[in-house]
Backbone bond lengths (Angstrom), bond angles and torsions (degrees), N, CA, C in turn:
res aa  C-N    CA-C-N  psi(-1)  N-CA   C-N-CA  omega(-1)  CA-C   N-CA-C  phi
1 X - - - 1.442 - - 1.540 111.17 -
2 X 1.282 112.23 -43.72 1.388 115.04 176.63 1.746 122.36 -67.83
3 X 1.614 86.15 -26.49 1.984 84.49 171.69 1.546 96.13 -76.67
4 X 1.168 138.81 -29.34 1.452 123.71 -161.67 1.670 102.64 -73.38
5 X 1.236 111.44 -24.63 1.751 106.91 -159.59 1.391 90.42 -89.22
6 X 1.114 126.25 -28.38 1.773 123.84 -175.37 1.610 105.48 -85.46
7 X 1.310 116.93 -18.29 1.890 104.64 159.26 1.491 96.00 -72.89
8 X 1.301 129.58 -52.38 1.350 122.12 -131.75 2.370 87.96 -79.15
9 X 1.223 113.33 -37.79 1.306 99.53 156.79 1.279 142.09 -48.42
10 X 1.465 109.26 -61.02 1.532 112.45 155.21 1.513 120.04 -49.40
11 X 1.310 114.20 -24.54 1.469 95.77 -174.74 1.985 101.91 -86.62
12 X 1.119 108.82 -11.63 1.815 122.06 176.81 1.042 97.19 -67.35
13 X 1.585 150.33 -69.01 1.133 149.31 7.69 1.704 59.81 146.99
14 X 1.342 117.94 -110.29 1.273 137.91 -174.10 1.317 109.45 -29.31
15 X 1.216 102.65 -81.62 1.884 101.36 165.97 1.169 117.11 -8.85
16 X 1.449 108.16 -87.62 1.490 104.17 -179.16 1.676 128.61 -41.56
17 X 1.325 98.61 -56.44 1.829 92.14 165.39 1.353 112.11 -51.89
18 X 1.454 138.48 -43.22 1.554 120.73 -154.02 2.048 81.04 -92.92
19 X 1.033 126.19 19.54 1.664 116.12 -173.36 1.620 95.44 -105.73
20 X 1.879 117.49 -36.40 0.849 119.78 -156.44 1.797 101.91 -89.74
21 X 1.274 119.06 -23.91 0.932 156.32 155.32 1.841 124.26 -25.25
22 X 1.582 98.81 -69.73 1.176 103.52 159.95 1.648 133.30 -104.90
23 X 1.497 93.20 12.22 2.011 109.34 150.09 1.604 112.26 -67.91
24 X 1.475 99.54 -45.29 1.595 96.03 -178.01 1.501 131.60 -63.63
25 X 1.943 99.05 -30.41 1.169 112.71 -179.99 1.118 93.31 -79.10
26 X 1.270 178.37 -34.46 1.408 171.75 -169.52 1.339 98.56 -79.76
27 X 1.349 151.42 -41.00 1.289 148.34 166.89 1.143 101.19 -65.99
28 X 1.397 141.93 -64.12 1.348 119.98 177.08 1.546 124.45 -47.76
29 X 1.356 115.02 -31.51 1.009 108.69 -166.12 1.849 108.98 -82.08
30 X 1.517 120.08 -23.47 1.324 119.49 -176.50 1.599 91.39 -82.68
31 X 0.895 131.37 -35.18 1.878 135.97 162.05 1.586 98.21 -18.41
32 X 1.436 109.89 -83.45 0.911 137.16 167.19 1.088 116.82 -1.95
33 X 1.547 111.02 -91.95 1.330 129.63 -138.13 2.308 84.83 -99.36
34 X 1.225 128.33 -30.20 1.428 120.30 152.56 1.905 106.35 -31.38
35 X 1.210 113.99 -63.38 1.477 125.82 -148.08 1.722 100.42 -66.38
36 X 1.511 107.80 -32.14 1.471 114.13 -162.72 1.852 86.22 -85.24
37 X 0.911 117.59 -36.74 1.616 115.12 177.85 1.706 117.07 -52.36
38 X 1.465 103.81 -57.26 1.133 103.62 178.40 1.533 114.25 -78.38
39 X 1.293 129.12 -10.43 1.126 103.60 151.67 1.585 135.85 -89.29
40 X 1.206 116.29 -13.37 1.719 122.87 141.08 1.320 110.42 -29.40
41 X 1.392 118.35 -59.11 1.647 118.85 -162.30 1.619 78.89 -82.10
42 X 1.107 160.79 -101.00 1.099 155.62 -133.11 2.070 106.52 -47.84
43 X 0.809 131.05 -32.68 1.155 149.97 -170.58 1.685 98.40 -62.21
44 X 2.045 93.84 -77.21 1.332 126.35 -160.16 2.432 80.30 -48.90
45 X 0.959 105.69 -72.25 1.475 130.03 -174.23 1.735 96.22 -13.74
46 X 1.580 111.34 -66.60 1.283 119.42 -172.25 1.585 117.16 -45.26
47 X 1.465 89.50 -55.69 1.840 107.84 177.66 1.444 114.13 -65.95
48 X 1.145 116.30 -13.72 1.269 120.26 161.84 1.231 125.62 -66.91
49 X 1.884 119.00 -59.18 1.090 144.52 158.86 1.449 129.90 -24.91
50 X 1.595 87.42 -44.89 1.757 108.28 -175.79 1.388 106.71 -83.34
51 X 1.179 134.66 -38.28 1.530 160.18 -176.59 1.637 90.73 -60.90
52 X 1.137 94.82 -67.91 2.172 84.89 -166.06 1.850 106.54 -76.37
53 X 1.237 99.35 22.14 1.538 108.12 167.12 1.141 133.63 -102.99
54 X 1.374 82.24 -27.14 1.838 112.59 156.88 1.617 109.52 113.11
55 X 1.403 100.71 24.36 1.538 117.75 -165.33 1.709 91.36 -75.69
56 X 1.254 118.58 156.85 1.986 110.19 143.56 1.885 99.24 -123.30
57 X 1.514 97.48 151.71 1.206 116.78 -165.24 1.700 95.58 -74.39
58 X 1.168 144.21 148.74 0.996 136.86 177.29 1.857 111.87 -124.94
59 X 1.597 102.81 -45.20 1.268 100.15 -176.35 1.647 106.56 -154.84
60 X 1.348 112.56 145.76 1.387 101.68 -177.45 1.547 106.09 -150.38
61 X 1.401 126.81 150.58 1.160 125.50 -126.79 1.932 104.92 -166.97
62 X 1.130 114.52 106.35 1.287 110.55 177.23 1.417 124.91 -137.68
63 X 1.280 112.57 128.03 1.580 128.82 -167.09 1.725 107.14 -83.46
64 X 1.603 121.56 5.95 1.707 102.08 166.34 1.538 76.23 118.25
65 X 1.455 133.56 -42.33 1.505 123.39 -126.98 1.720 92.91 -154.61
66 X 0.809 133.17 -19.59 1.735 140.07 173.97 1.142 97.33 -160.60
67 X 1.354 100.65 140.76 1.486 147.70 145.53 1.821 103.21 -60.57
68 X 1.618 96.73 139.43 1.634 108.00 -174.24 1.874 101.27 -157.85
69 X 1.543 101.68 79.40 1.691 124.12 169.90 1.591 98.24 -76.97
70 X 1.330 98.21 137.28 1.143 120.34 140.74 1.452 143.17 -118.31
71 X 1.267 133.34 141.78 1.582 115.56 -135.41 1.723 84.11 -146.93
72 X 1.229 109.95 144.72 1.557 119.44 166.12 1.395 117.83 -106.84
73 X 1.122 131.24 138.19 2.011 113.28 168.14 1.143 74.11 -102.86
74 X 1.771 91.72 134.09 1.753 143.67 164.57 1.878 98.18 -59.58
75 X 0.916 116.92 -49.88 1.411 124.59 -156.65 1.743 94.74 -72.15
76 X 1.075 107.32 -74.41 1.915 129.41 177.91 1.176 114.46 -54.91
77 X 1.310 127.07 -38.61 1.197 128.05 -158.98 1.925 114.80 65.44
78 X 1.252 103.32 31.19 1.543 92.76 174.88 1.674 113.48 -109.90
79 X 1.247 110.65 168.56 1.459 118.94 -174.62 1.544 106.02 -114.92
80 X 1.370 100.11 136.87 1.701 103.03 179.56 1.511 115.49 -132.41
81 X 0.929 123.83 146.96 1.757 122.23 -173.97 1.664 103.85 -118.28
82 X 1.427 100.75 136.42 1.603 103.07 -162.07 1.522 100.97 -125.85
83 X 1.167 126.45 135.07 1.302 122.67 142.59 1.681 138.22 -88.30
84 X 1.245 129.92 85.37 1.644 112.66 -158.11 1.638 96.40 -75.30
């Protein structure tokens, strides 16, 4: 009787860690997927910025970890490489 009540703890016991467990992974994951948003809007923002400057976007380029625009002035004809 006494081995049964000491699984049935450990198995509570467990629960709760694997409960608390995959709360966290769900917070990381809206962490996450918040952070990739705002940097969309931060991104979209730049190319915007550059655009009413009279820039055109030419090429854009990202390694996981930076953003890599490339932008032409319409007016000059020059090319510029940006990191936002």
């Amino acid at each position: 009787m006494i081995h049964n009540d000491w699984k049935v703890i450990v198995s509570e016991q467990l629960d709760q860690v694997f409960g608390r467990l995959v709360n966290r992974s769900w917070q990381r994951f809206s962490e996450q997927l918040h952070t990739r948003e705002i940097d969309d809007l931060l991104v979209g923002a730049v190319i915007t910025a550059a655009v009413a400057q009279g820039n055109a976007l030419i090429d854009l380029n990202s390694d996981g970890d930076h953003h890599y625009l490339r932008a032409a002035d319409r007016r000059r004809r020059l090319r510029r490489r940006r990191r936002p």
